[in-house]
C-alpha positions in Angstrom: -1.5 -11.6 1.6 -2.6 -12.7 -2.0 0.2 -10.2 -3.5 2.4 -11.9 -1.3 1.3 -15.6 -2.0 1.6 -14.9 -5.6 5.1 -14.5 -5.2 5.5 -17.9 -3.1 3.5 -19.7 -5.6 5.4 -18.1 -8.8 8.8 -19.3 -6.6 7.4 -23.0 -7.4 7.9 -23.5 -10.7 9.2 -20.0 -12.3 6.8 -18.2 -13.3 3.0 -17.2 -12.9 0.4 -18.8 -15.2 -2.7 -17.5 -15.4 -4.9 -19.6 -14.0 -2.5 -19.2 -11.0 -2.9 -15.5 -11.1 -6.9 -15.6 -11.2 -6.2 -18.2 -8.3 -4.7 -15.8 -5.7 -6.6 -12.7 -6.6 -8.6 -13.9 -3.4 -7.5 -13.1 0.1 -5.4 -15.6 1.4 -4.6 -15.9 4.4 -1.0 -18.1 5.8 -3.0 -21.0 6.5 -4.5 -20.4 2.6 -1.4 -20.1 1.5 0.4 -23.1 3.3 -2.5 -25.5 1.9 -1.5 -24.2 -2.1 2.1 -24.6 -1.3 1.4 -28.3 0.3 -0.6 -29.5 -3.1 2.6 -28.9 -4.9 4.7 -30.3 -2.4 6.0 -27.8 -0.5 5.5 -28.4 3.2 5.7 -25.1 5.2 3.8 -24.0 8.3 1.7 -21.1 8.1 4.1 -19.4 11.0 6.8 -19.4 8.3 4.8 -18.1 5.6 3.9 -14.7 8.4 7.2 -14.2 9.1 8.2 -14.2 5.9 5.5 -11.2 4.8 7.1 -9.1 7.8 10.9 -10.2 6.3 10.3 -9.5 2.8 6.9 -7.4 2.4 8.6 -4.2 2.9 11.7 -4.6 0.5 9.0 -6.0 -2.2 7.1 -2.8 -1.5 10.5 -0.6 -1.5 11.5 -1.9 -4.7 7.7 -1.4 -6.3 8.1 2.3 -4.9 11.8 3.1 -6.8 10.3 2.1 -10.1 6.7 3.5 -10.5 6.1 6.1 -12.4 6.8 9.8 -10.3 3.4 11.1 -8.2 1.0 13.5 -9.7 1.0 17.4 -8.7 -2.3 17.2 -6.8 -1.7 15.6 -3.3 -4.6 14.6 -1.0 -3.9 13.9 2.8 -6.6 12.5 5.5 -6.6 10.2 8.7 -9.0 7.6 10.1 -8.9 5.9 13.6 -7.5 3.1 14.6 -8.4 0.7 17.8 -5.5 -0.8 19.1 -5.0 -2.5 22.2 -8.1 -0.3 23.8 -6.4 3.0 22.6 -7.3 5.5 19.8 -4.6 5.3 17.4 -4.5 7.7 14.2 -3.6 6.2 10.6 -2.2 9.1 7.9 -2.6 8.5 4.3 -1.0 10.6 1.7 -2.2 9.5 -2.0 -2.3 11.7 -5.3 -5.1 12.2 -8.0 -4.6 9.2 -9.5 -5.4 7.3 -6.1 -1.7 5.9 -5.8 -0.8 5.4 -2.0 2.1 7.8 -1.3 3.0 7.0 2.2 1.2 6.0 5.6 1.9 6.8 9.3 0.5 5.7 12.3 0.6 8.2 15.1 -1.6 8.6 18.8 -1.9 12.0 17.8 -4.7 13.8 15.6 -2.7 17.2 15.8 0.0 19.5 14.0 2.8 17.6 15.4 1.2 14.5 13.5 0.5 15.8 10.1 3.8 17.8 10.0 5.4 14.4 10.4 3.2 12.9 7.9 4.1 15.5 5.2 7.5 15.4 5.4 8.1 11.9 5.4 5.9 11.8 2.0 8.5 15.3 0.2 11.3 13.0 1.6 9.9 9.7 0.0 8.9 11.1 -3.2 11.6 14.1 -4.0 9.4 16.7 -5.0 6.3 18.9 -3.8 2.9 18.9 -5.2 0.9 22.1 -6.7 -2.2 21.3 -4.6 -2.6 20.1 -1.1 -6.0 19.3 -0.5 -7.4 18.1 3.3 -10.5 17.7 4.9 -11.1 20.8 7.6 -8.6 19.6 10.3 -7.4 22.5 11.8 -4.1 21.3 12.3 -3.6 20.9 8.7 -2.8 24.7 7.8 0.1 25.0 10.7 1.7 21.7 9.2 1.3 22.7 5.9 3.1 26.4 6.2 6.8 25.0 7.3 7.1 21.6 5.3 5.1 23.4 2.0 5.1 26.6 1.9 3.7 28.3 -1.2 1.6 25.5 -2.3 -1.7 25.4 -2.5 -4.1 24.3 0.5 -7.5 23.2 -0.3 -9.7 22.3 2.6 -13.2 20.3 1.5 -14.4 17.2 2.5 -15.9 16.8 -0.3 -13.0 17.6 -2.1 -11.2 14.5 -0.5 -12.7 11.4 -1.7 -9.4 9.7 -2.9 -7.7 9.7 0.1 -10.8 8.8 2.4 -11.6 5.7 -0.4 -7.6 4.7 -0.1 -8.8 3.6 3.9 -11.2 0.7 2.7 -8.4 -1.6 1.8 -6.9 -0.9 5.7 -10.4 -1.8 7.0 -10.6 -4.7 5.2 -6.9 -6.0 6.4 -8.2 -5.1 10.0 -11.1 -7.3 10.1 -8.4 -10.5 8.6 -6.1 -9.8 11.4 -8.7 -9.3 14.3 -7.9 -5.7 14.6 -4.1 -4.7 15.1 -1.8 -5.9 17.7 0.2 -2.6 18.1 1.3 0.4 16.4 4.4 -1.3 14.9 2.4 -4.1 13.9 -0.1 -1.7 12.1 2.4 -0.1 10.5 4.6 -2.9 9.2 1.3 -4.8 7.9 -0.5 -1.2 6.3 2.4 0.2 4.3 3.7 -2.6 2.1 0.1 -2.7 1.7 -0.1 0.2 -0.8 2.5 0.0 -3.0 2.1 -3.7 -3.7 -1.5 -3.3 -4.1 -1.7 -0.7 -6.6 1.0 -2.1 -8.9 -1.3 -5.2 -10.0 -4.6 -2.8 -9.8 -3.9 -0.7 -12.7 -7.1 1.7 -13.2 -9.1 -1.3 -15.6 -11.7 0.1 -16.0 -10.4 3.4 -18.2 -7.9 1.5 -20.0 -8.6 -0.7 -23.3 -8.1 -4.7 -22.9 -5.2 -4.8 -25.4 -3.6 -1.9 -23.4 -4.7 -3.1 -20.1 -3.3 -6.9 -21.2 0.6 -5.0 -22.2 0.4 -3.2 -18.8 0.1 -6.2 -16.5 2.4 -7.7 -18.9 4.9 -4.5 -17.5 4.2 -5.0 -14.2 4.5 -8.8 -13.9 8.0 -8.2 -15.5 8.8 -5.7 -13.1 7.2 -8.2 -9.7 9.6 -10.3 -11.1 12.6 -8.3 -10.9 12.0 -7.3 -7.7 11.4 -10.0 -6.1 14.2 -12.0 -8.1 11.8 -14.4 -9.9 14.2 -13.4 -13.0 16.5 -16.0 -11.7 13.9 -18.5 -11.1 13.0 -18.6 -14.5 
């Protein structure tokens, strides 16, 4: 929601100061969002602000996808349950070295069927196959792998898999704003603009220099900007 209120507050007067930036960095939630909006006089109700995070999130997240820079060789794949509605759900994450979110899925199933589906949607997203496939022990892993993959190499190590087990921290964190999931869809929908949107304004800091970190976000605001057609705002 903070990626997203960033946007509505940027919509007020052109562009994002920063001040406003630091400002939103917290999570928001609609009702957050709809008091900011209201001190610049902008009455909305915090209904309209949700449905416009399920209208727009995903094209946002789409058009963040179609420019970023293409995924590294070295793929890493895990799941982690979900609770919804009473039922064990499964969420997939696909990310690379670099930690960048490659796709999610929510499925009921913990099984071939499941990761097969995973795997392919992630080729088909990101036009190209990895060097390195490297899961946790899940048996169904291996059968998956063999008809979506085949001659690239499977690594199987929990230990191995940190990346993609730290990329579910962020999902936990969304589940405990929204009182836990209202349904598969609704996991979905909310979980994979998530990604996308997330990493683009959390650039790896911490190995980067300030001057170089500074002309990255620079980048990256430009590029929120086209997406979201702030350009003409300006």
């Amino acid at each position: 929601m903070w990626l997203y209120s960033r946007f509505l507050l940027s919509r007020t007067d052109g562009s994002p100061s920063p001040s406003r930036v630091r400002m939103v960095h917290f999570r928001t939630s609609s009702r957050d969002v709809e008091e900011l909006l209201a001190e610049r006089g902008i009455v909305v109700s915090y209904e309209t602000i949700r449905q416009w995070c399920r209208k727009f999130g995903s094209t946002f997240a789409d058009g963040l996808r179609r420019r970023r820079p293409r995924p590294g060789d070295k793929w890493h794949s895990d799941e982690v349950q979900l609770t919804i509605n009473g039922r064990k759900h499964w969420l997939w994450r696909a990310v690379d070295q670099e930690g960048l979110v490659l796709d999610i899925l929510v499925q009921p199933r913990r099984n071939q069927e499941a990761a097969e589906a995973l795997l392919r949607r992630v080729v088909d997203g990101c036009g190209d196959q990895p060097r390195v496939v490297i899961t946790d022990k899940l048996a169904s892993y291996p059968p998956a792998l063999r008809p979506v993959l085949p001659g690239v190499e499977h690594r199987r190590h929990k230990g191995l898999n940190n990346w993609a087990e730290n990329s579910h921290r962020p999902t936990r964190r969304r589940e405990r704003v929204l009182q836990r999931f209202k349904s598969p869809e609704h996991a979905q929908q909310c979980l994979r603009p998530l990604g996308p949107i997330s990493a683009h304004f959390r650039p790896r800091r911490h190995l980067l220099p300030a001057p170089e970190y500074q002309q990255l976000l620079q980048t990256r605001f430009k590029t929120w900007r086209a997406v979201t057609g702030l350009q003409d705002a300006a």
